[in-house]
Wavefront OBJ file of the C-alpha trace (Angstrom):
o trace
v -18.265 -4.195 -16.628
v -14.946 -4.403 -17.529
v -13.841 -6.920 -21.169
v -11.838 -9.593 -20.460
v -9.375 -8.137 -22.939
v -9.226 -4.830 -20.464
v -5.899 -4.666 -19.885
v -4.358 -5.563 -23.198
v -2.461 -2.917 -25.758
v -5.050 -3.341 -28.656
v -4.622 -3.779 -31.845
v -1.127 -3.313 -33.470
v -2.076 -1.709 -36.904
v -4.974 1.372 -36.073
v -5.620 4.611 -38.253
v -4.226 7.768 -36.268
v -7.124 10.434 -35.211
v -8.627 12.838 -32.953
v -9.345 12.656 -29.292
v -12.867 12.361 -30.625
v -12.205 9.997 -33.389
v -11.947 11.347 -36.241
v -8.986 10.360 -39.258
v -6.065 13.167 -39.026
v -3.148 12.595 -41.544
v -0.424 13.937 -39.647
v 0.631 14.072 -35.987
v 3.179 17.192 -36.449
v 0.735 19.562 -38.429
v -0.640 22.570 -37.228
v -2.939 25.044 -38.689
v -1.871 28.332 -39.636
v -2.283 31.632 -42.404
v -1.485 30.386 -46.288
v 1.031 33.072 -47.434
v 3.532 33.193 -44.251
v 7.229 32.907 -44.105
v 8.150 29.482 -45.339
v 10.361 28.233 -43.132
v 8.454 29.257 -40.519
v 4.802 29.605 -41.916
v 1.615 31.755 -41.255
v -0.107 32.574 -37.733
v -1.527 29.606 -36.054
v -5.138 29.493 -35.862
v -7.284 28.723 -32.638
v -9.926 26.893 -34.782
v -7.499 23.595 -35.529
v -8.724 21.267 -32.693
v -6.298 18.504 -33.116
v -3.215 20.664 -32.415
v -5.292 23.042 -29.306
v -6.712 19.168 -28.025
v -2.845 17.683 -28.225
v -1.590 20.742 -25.592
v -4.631 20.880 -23.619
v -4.235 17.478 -23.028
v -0.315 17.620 -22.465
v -0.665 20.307 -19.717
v -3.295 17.937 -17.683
v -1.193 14.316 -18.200
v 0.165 14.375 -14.728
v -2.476 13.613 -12.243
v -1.429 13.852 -8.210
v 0.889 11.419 -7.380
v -0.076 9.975 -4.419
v 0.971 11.482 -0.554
v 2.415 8.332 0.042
v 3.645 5.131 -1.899
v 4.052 7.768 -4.918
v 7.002 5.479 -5.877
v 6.211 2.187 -7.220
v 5.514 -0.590 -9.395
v 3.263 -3.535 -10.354
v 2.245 -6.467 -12.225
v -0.973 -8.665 -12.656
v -1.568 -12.388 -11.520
v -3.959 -14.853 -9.580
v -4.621 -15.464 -6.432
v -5.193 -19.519 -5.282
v -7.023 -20.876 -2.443
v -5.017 -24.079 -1.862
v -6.163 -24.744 1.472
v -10.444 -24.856 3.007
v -10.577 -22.144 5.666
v -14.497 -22.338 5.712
v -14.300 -22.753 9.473
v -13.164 -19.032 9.168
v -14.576 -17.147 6.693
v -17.663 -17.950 3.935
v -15.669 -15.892 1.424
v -16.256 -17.299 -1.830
v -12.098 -16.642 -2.997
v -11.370 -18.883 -0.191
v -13.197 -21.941 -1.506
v -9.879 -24.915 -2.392
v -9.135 -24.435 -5.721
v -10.523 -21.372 -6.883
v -8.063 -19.073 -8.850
v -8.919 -15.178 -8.178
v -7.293 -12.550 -10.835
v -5.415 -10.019 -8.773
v -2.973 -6.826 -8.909
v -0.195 -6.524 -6.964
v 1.752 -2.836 -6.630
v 5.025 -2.655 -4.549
v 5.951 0.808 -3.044
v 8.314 2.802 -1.089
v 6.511 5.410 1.215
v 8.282 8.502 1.752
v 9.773 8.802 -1.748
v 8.367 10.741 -4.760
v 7.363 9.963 -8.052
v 10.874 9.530 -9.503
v 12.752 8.419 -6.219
v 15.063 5.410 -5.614
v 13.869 2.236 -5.328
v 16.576 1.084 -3.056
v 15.896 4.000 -0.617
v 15.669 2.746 3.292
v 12.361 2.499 3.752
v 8.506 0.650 4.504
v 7.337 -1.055 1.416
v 3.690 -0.957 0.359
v 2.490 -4.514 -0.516
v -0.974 -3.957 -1.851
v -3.100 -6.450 -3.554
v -6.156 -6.050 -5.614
v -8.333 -9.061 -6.020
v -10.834 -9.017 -8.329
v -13.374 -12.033 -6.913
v -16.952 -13.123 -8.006
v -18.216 -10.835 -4.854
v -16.629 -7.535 -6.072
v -13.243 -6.265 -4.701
v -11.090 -7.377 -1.855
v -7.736 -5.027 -1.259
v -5.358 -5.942 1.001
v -3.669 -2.891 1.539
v -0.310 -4.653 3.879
v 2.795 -3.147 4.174
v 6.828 -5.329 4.081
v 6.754 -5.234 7.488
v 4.482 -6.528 10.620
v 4.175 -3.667 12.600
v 4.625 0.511 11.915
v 5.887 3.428 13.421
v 2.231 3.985 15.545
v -0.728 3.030 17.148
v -2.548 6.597 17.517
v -4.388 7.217 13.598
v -4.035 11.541 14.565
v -0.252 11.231 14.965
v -0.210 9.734 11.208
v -0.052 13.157 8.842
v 2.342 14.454 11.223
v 4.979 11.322 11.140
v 4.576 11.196 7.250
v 5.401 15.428 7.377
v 8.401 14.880 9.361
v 9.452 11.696 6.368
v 8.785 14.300 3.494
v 10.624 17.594 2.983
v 11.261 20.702 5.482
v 9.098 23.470 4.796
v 11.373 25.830 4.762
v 14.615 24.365 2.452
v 12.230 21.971 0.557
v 14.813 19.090 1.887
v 14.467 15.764 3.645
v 15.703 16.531 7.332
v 17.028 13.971 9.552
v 16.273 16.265 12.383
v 12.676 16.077 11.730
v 13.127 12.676 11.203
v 14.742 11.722 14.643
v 12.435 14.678 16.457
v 9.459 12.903 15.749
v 10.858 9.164 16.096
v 12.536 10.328 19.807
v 9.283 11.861 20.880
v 7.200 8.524 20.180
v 9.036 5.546 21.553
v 6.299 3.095 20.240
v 7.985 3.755 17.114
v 10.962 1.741 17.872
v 9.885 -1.752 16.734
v 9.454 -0.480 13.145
v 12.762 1.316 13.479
v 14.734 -1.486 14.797
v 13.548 -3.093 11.767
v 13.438 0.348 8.920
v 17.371 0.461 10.131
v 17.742 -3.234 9.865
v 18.559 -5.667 7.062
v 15.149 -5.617 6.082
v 14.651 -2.026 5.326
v 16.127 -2.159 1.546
v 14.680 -5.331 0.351
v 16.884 -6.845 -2.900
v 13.973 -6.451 -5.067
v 9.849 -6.648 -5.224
v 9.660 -10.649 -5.057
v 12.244 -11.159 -1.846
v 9.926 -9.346 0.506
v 7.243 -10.671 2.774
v 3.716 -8.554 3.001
v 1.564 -8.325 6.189
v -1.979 -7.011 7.007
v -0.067 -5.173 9.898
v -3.881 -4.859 11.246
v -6.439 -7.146 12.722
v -8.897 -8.224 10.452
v -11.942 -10.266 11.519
v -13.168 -13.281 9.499
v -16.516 -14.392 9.550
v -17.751 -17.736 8.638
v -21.085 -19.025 6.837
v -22.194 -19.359 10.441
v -21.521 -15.778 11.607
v -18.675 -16.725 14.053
v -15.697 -14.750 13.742
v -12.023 -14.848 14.304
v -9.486 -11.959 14.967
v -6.964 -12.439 11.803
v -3.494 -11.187 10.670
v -2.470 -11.845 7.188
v 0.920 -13.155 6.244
v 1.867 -12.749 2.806
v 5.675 -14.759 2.565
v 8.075 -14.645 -0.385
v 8.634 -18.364 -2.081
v 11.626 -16.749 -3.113
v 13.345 -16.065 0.551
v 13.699 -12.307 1.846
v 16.964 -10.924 0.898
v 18.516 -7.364 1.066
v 20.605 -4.497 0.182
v 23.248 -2.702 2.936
v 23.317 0.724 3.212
v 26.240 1.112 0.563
v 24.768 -1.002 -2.079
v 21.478 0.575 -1.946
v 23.096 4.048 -2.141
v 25.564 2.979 -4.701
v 22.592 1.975 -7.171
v 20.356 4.643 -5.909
v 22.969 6.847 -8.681
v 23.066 3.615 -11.174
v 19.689 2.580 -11.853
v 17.361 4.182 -9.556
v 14.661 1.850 -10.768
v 16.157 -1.070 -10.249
v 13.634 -3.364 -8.317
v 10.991 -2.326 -11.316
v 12.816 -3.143 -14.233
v 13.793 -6.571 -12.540
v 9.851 -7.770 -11.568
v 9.199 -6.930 -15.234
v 12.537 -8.379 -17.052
v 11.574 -11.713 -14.761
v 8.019 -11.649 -15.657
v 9.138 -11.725 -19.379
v 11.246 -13.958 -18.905
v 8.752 -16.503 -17.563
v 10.496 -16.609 -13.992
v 6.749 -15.756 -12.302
v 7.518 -14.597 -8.422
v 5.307 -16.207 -6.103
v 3.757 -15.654 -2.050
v 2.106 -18.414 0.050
v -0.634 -16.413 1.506
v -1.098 -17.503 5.381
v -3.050 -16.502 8.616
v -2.680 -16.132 12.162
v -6.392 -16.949 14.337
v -7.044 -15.552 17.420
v -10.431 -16.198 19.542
v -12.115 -13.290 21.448
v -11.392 -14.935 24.436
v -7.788 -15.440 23.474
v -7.403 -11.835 22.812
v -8.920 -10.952 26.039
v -6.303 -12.552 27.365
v -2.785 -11.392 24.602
v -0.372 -9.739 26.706
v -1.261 -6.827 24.157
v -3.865 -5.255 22.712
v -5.006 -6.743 19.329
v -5.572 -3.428 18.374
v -2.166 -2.535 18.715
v -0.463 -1.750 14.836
v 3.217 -1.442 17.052
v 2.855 -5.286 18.197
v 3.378 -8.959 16.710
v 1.576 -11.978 17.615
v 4.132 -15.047 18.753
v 3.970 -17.433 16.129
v 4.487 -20.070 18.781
v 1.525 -19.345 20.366
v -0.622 -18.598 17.249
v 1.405 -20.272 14.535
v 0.726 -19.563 10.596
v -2.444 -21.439 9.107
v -1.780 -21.908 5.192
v -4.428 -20.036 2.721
v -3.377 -19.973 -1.020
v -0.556 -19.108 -3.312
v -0.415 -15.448 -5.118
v 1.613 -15.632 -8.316
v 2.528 -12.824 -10.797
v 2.841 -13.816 -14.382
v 1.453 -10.309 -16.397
v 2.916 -7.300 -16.659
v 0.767 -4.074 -17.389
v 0.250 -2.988 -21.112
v 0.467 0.105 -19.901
v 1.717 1.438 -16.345
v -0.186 4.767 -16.276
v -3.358 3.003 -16.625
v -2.598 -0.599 -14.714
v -0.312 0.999 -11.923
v -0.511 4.873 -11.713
v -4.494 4.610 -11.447
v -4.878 1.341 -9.565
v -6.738 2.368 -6.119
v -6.659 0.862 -3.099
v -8.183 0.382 0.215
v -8.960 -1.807 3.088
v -12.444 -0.413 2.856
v -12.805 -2.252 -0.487
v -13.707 -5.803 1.254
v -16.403 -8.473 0.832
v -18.438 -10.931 2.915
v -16.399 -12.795 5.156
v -13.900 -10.379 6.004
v -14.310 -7.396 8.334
v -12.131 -4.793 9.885
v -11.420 -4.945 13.152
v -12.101 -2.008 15.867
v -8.116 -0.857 15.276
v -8.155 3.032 15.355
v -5.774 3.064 13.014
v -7.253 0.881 10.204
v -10.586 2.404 11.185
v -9.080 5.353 10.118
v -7.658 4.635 6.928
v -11.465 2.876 5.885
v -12.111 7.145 5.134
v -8.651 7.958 4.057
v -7.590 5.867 1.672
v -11.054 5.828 -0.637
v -11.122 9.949 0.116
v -7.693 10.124 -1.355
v -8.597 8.678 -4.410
v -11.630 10.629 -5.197
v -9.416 13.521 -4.670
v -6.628 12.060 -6.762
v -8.404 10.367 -9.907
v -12.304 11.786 -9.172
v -14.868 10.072 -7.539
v -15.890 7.689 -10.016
v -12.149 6.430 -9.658
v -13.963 2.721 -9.376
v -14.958 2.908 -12.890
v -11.260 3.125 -14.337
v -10.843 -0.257 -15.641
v -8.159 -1.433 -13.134
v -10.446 -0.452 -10.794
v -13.760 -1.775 -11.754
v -14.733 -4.820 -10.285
v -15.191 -8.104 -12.542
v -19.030 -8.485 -11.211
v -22.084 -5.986 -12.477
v -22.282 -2.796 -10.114
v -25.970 -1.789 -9.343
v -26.883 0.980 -6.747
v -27.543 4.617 -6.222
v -24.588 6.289 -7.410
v -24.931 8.165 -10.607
v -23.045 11.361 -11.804
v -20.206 13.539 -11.323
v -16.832 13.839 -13.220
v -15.632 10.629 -15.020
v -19.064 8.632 -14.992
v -17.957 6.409 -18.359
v -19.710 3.281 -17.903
v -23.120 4.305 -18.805
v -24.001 5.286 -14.974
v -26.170 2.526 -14.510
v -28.617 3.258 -17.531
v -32.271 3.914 -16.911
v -32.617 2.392 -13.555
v -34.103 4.486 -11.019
v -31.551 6.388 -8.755
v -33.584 5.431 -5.774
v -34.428 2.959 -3.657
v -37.547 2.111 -6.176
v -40.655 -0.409 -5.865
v -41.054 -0.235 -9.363
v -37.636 -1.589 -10.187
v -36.280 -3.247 -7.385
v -33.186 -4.012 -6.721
v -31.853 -7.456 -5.028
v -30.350 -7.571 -1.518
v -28.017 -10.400 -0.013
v -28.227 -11.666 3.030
v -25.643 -11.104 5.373
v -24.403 -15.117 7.264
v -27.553 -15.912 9.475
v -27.341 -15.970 13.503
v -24.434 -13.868 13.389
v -22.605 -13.667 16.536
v -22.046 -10.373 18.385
v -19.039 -8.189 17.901
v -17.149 -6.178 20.010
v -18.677 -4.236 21.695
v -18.958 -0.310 20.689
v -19.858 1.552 22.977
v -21.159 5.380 21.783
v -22.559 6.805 24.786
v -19.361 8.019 26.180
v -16.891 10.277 24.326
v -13.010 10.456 25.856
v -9.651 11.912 24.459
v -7.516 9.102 24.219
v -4.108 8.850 23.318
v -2.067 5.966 24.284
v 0.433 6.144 26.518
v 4.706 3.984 26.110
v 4.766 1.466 28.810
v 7.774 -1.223 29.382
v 5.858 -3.874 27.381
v 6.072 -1.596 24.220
v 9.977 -2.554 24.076
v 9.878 -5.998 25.128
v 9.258 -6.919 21.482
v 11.974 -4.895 19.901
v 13.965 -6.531 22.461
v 13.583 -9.862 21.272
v 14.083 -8.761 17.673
v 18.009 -7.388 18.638
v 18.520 -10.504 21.296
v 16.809 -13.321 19.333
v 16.423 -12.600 15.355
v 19.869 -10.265 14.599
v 23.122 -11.810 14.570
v 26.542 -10.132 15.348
v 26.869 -8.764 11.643
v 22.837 -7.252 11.900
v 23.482 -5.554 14.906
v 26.963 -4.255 13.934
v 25.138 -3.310 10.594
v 22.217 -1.656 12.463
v 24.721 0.454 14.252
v 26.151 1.753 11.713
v 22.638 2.662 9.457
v 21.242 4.315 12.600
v 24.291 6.124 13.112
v 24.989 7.334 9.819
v 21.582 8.888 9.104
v 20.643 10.322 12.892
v 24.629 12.238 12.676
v 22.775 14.467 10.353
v 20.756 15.214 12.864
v 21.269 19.332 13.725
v 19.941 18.969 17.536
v 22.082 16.973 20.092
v 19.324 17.358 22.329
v 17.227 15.265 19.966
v 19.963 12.330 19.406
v 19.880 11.982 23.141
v 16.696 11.201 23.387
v 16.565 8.764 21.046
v 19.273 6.942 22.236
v 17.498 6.934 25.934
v 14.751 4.964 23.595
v 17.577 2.631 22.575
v 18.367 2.119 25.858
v 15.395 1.013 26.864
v 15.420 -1.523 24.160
v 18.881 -2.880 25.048
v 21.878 -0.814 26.412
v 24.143 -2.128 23.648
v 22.045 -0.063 21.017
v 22.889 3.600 22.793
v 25.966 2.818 23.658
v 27.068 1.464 20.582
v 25.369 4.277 18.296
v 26.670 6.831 20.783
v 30.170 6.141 20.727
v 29.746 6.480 16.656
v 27.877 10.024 16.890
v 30.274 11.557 19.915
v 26.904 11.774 22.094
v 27.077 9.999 25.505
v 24.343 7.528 26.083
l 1 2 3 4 5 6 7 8 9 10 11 12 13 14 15 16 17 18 19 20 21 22 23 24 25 26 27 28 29 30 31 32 33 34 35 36 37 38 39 40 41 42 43 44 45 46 47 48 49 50 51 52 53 54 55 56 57 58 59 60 61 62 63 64 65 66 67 68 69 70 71 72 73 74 75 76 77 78 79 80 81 82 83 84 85 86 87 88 89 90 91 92 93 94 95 96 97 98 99 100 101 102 103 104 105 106 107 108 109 110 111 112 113 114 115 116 117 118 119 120 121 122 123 124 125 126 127 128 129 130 131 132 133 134 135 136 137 138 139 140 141 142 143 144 145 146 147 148 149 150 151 152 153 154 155 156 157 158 159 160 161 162 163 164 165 166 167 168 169 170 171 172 173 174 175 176 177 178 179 180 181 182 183 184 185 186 187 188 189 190 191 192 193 194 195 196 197 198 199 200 201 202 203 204 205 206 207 208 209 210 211 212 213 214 215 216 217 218 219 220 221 222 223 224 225 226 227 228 229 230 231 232 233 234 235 236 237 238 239 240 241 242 243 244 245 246 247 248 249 250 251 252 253 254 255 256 257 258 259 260 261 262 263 264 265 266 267 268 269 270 271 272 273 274 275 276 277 278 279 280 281 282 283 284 285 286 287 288 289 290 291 292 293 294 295 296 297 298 299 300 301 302 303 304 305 306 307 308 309 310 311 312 313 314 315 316 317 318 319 320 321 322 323 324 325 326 327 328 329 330 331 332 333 334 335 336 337 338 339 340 341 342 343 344 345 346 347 348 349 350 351 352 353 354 355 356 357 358 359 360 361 362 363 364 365 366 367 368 369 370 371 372 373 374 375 376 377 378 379 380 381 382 383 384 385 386 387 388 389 390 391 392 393 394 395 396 397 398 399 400 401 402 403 404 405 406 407 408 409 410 411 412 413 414 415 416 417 418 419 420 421 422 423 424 425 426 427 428 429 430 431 432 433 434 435 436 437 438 439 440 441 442 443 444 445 446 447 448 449 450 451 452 453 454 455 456 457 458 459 460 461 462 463 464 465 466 467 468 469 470 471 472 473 474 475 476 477 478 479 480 481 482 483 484 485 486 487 488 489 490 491 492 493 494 495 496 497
C-alpha cells in the first residue's frame, strides 16, 4: 500500500550513493589503473559498480512510449460527489460529499513523445480515481464520438495517423484513404477539422466516456450511462495558423500552462455529469447504444449533475506521476459496468495488455498505480513484484487462510442478453442515419466563420493528398453530410464535387 507521502520529492538534504545504497563521494569518478597519463588517467576497470550501474542504467531510462497518447501531460486532484445518484449506482465515490483523490493526464493521440501540443487532433482525457473500493479509470476522450464503431478497423486507422512505412512520414494520403473508405468516420471529422480540434489548452476542453457504461444500483437495477466531463472554464480554441505558429514557438505549450496555473493557485476545474438511458428506452434510440460514432440528444436525455473534479497538484516528478500512470476502462469497481460496446469490450484486453507490455506486468504496483486500499489475491511473481508480493499468504484459493469475498448488489436484474451459441462475421455497414448527426453539427452548432474555417482546415491538409481519386471520395462523404461541404472544399482543392 502506497504512503500518503507517495508522490512527494523527499527530503531536500540526502547523502549521494549507489543504486544499492551505499555512500559514494563523487558523482563524476570513475575507476581506473594508478600510474596512467594524467590528464587522461589509467584504464578503466570493470570492477567499479557505481560508474558500470550509472550507464547500465542510462541505456534502459527510456521505457516504450505509448502507441497512442505518447504525448501528454498531467496533474493530481480530487474528485467530489456533489450530487446523490444512489438511484443509479451503489458506488461508494458517489456518496454526496465524499472527496476521491484522482489523476488526470491530457493527451494528443497520433503524436510522439516530443510532438506539438497544439497539433489537430483527439485529446485523451483520462482520469484515475483512487476510491475506498480500489481503482476507477475513466479512460474518455475531448470529444463525444470517434472515428469508428468496428474495434478490428482500430490498429489500422491509428497506422494510417502514424508514419508511412516506407518514408517514415505522416501521409495525408493515408490519412484521407482510410477516412474516405469509412464514412462513419465523418462525425469525428467534422469535429477533428473543426474549432474544437486544437483546444487552447488542457483546462478549456470537455471529456466524454464516448462509450456506454452501465450503472448499477444497491438494488441491482441498472442504467445505460454516458459520462460528461465539462470545463468550468468554457471550451476555447486555437485556428489552424495559431496552432501551427506555436507548434515552432513552444511546442509544449498547453503543459507548461496547466502547471504555471497550478502554481499559481488558479486550480482548473470539470463538473462531472451523466446522461441515463433505460433498457427500454434504448430499445427504442433511433441508434444503437452501442454505437461509439453517435450522440445521445440532450433534449431527450438531458445532463444529470454528479460531482466536481478539480486539479490543484502537480507531479513531483513526471516520469513517475505521468509517464508510468496506467490506464484502463477495465480498472472499474462495483456500481459501474461496461456495456456490450464492441469497441470498449475491446479495449477491456488492450489497454491493461499494453501496459504489461510497456511497464511489466506488475505495472499496478508502481505507486501511481497502486490503489489506496490493501490488494489481496493470487497474483505473485514476475518482473517488478516490489511490494512484498503479498507475504506468506498462500497463492491459492486456501481453507487454511481464507480469504474474504464481497457480495455483489443482491437480486440483481438481468443484463443484456449474450448470446454464445451462434458465431457470425459482423461488420457494420454506413446507412443514411450515420450522417444525420454530422448534419446537425454543420446546420445547427457551426456558424458562418466555423464552417468557412472548417473549409479551409479540411482543405489545406487533404491538398496534400497524392491520389485525386481518394479526395473524391471523400468529398462524395461530404456530400452526403451537406452539399455545401464538397462543394466548398472542392472548389479550394481544384477537384469537382
Amino acid at each position: 500500500m502506497p504512503s500518503a507521502e507517495v508522490f512527494s520529492s523527499g527530503p531536500e538534504a540526502v547523502a549521494y550513493t549507489t543504486s544499492n545504497g551505499a555512500p559514494y563521494s563523487e558523482p563524476y569518478e570513475a575507476q581506473r589503473v594508478k600510474g596512467g597519463n594524467k590528464p587522461i588517467g589509467g584504464p578503466l576497470l570493470l570492477q567499479d559498480f557505481h560508474h558500470i550501474d550509472l550507464l547500465a542504467h542510462f541505456d534502459r531510462e527510456r521505457i516504450p512510449e505509448r502507441v497512442v497518447h505518447a504525448k501528454g501531460g498531467g496533474a493530481h486532484g480530487v474528485f467530489e460527489a456533489t450530487h446523490d445518484i444512489s438511484d443509479l449506482s451503489c458506488a461508494k465515490l458517489f456518496e454526496q460529499g465524499k472527496k476521491t483523490p484522482l489523476t488526470l493526464r491530457f493527451s494528443t493521440v497520433g503524436g510522439e513523445s516530443g510532438s506539438a501540443d497544439t497539433a489537430r487532433d483527439p485529446r485523451g482525457f483520462a482520469i484515475k480515481m483512487r476510491t475506498e473500493e480500489g481503482n476507477l479509470d475513466w479512460v474518455f476522450n475531448n470529444t463525444p464520438i470517434f472515428f469508428l464503431r468496428d474495434p478490428a478497423k482500430f490498429p489500422h486507422f491509428i497506422h494510417t495517423q502514424k508514419r508511412d512505412p516506407q518514408t517514415h512520414l505522416k501521409d495525408a494520403t493515408m490519412f484521407w484513404d482510410y477516412l474516405s473508405q469509412n464514412p462513419e468516420s465523418v462525425h469525428q471529422v467534422m469535429i477533428l477539422m473543426g474549432d474544437r480540434g486544437i483546444p487552447k489548452g488542457h483546462a478549456f476542453q470537455h471529456g466524454y466516456s464516448g462509450h456506454t457504461f452501465k450503472f448499477v444500483n444497491d438494488k441491482g437495477e441498472w442504467h445505460y450511462v454516458q459520462v460528461h466531463v465539462r470545463s468550468d472554464q468554457g471550451v476555447d480554441f486555437y485556428t489552424q495558423e495559431d496552432g501551427v505558429k506555436l507548434a515552432g514557438e513552444n511546442p509544449d505549450i498547453h503543459n507548461q500552462e496547466l502547471f504555471e496555473s497550478i502554481e499559481a493557485g488558479k486550480f482548473p476545474s470539470w463538473t462531472v455529469s451523466v446522461q441515463t438511458m433505460t433498457q427500454e428506452q434504448a430499445e427504442n434510440f433511433r441508434h444503437s447504444v452501442f454505437d461509439l460514432t453517435k450522440v445521445w440528444p440532450h433534449s431527450d436525455y438531458p445532463l444529470r449533475p454528479v460531482g466536481k473534479i478539480t486539479l490543484n497538484k502537480n507531479p513531483s516528478n513526471y516520469f513517475a506521476e505521468i509517464e508510468q500512470v496506467a490506464f484502463s476502462p477495465s480498472h472499474l469497481v462495483p456500481g459501474i459496468e461496461p456495456s456490450a460496446d464492441p469497441v470498449l469490450q475491446s479495449r477491456l484486453f488492450s489497454y491493461p495488455d499494453t501496459h504489461r507490455h510497456r511497464l511489466g506486468v506488475n505495472y499496478q504496483q508502481i505507486p501511481v498505480n497502486a490503489p489506496l486500499v490493501p490488494v489481496a489475491n493470487f497474483q505473485r511473481d514476475g518482473f517488478m513484484a516490489v511490494n512484498g508480493n503479498q507475504g506468506s499468504r498462500p497463492n491459492y484459493q486456501s481453507s487454511v487462510k481464507p480469504l474474504q469475498y464481497s457480495k455483489r448488489p443482491t437480486t440483481a436484474v438481468a443484463h443484456e442478453a449474450m448470446a454464445a451459441s451462434q458465431i457470425e462475421h459482423f461488420l457494420s455497414q454506413v446507412d443514411d442515419k450515420d450522417f444525420e448527426q454530422p448534419r446537425a453539427l454543420w446546420e445547427k452548432v457551426f456558424d458562418a466563420a466555423a464552417k468557412e474555417r472548417f473549409i479551409n482546415n479540411v482543405s489545406g491538409h487533404i491538398s496534400g493528398c497524392a491520389d485525386k481519386n481518394i479526395i473524391k471520395r471523400q468529398l462524395a462523404v461530404f456530400a452526403r453530410v451537406h452539399p455545401d461541404i464538397a462543394s466548398g472544399i472542392g472548389a479550394k482543392v481544384g477537384v469537382s464535387a
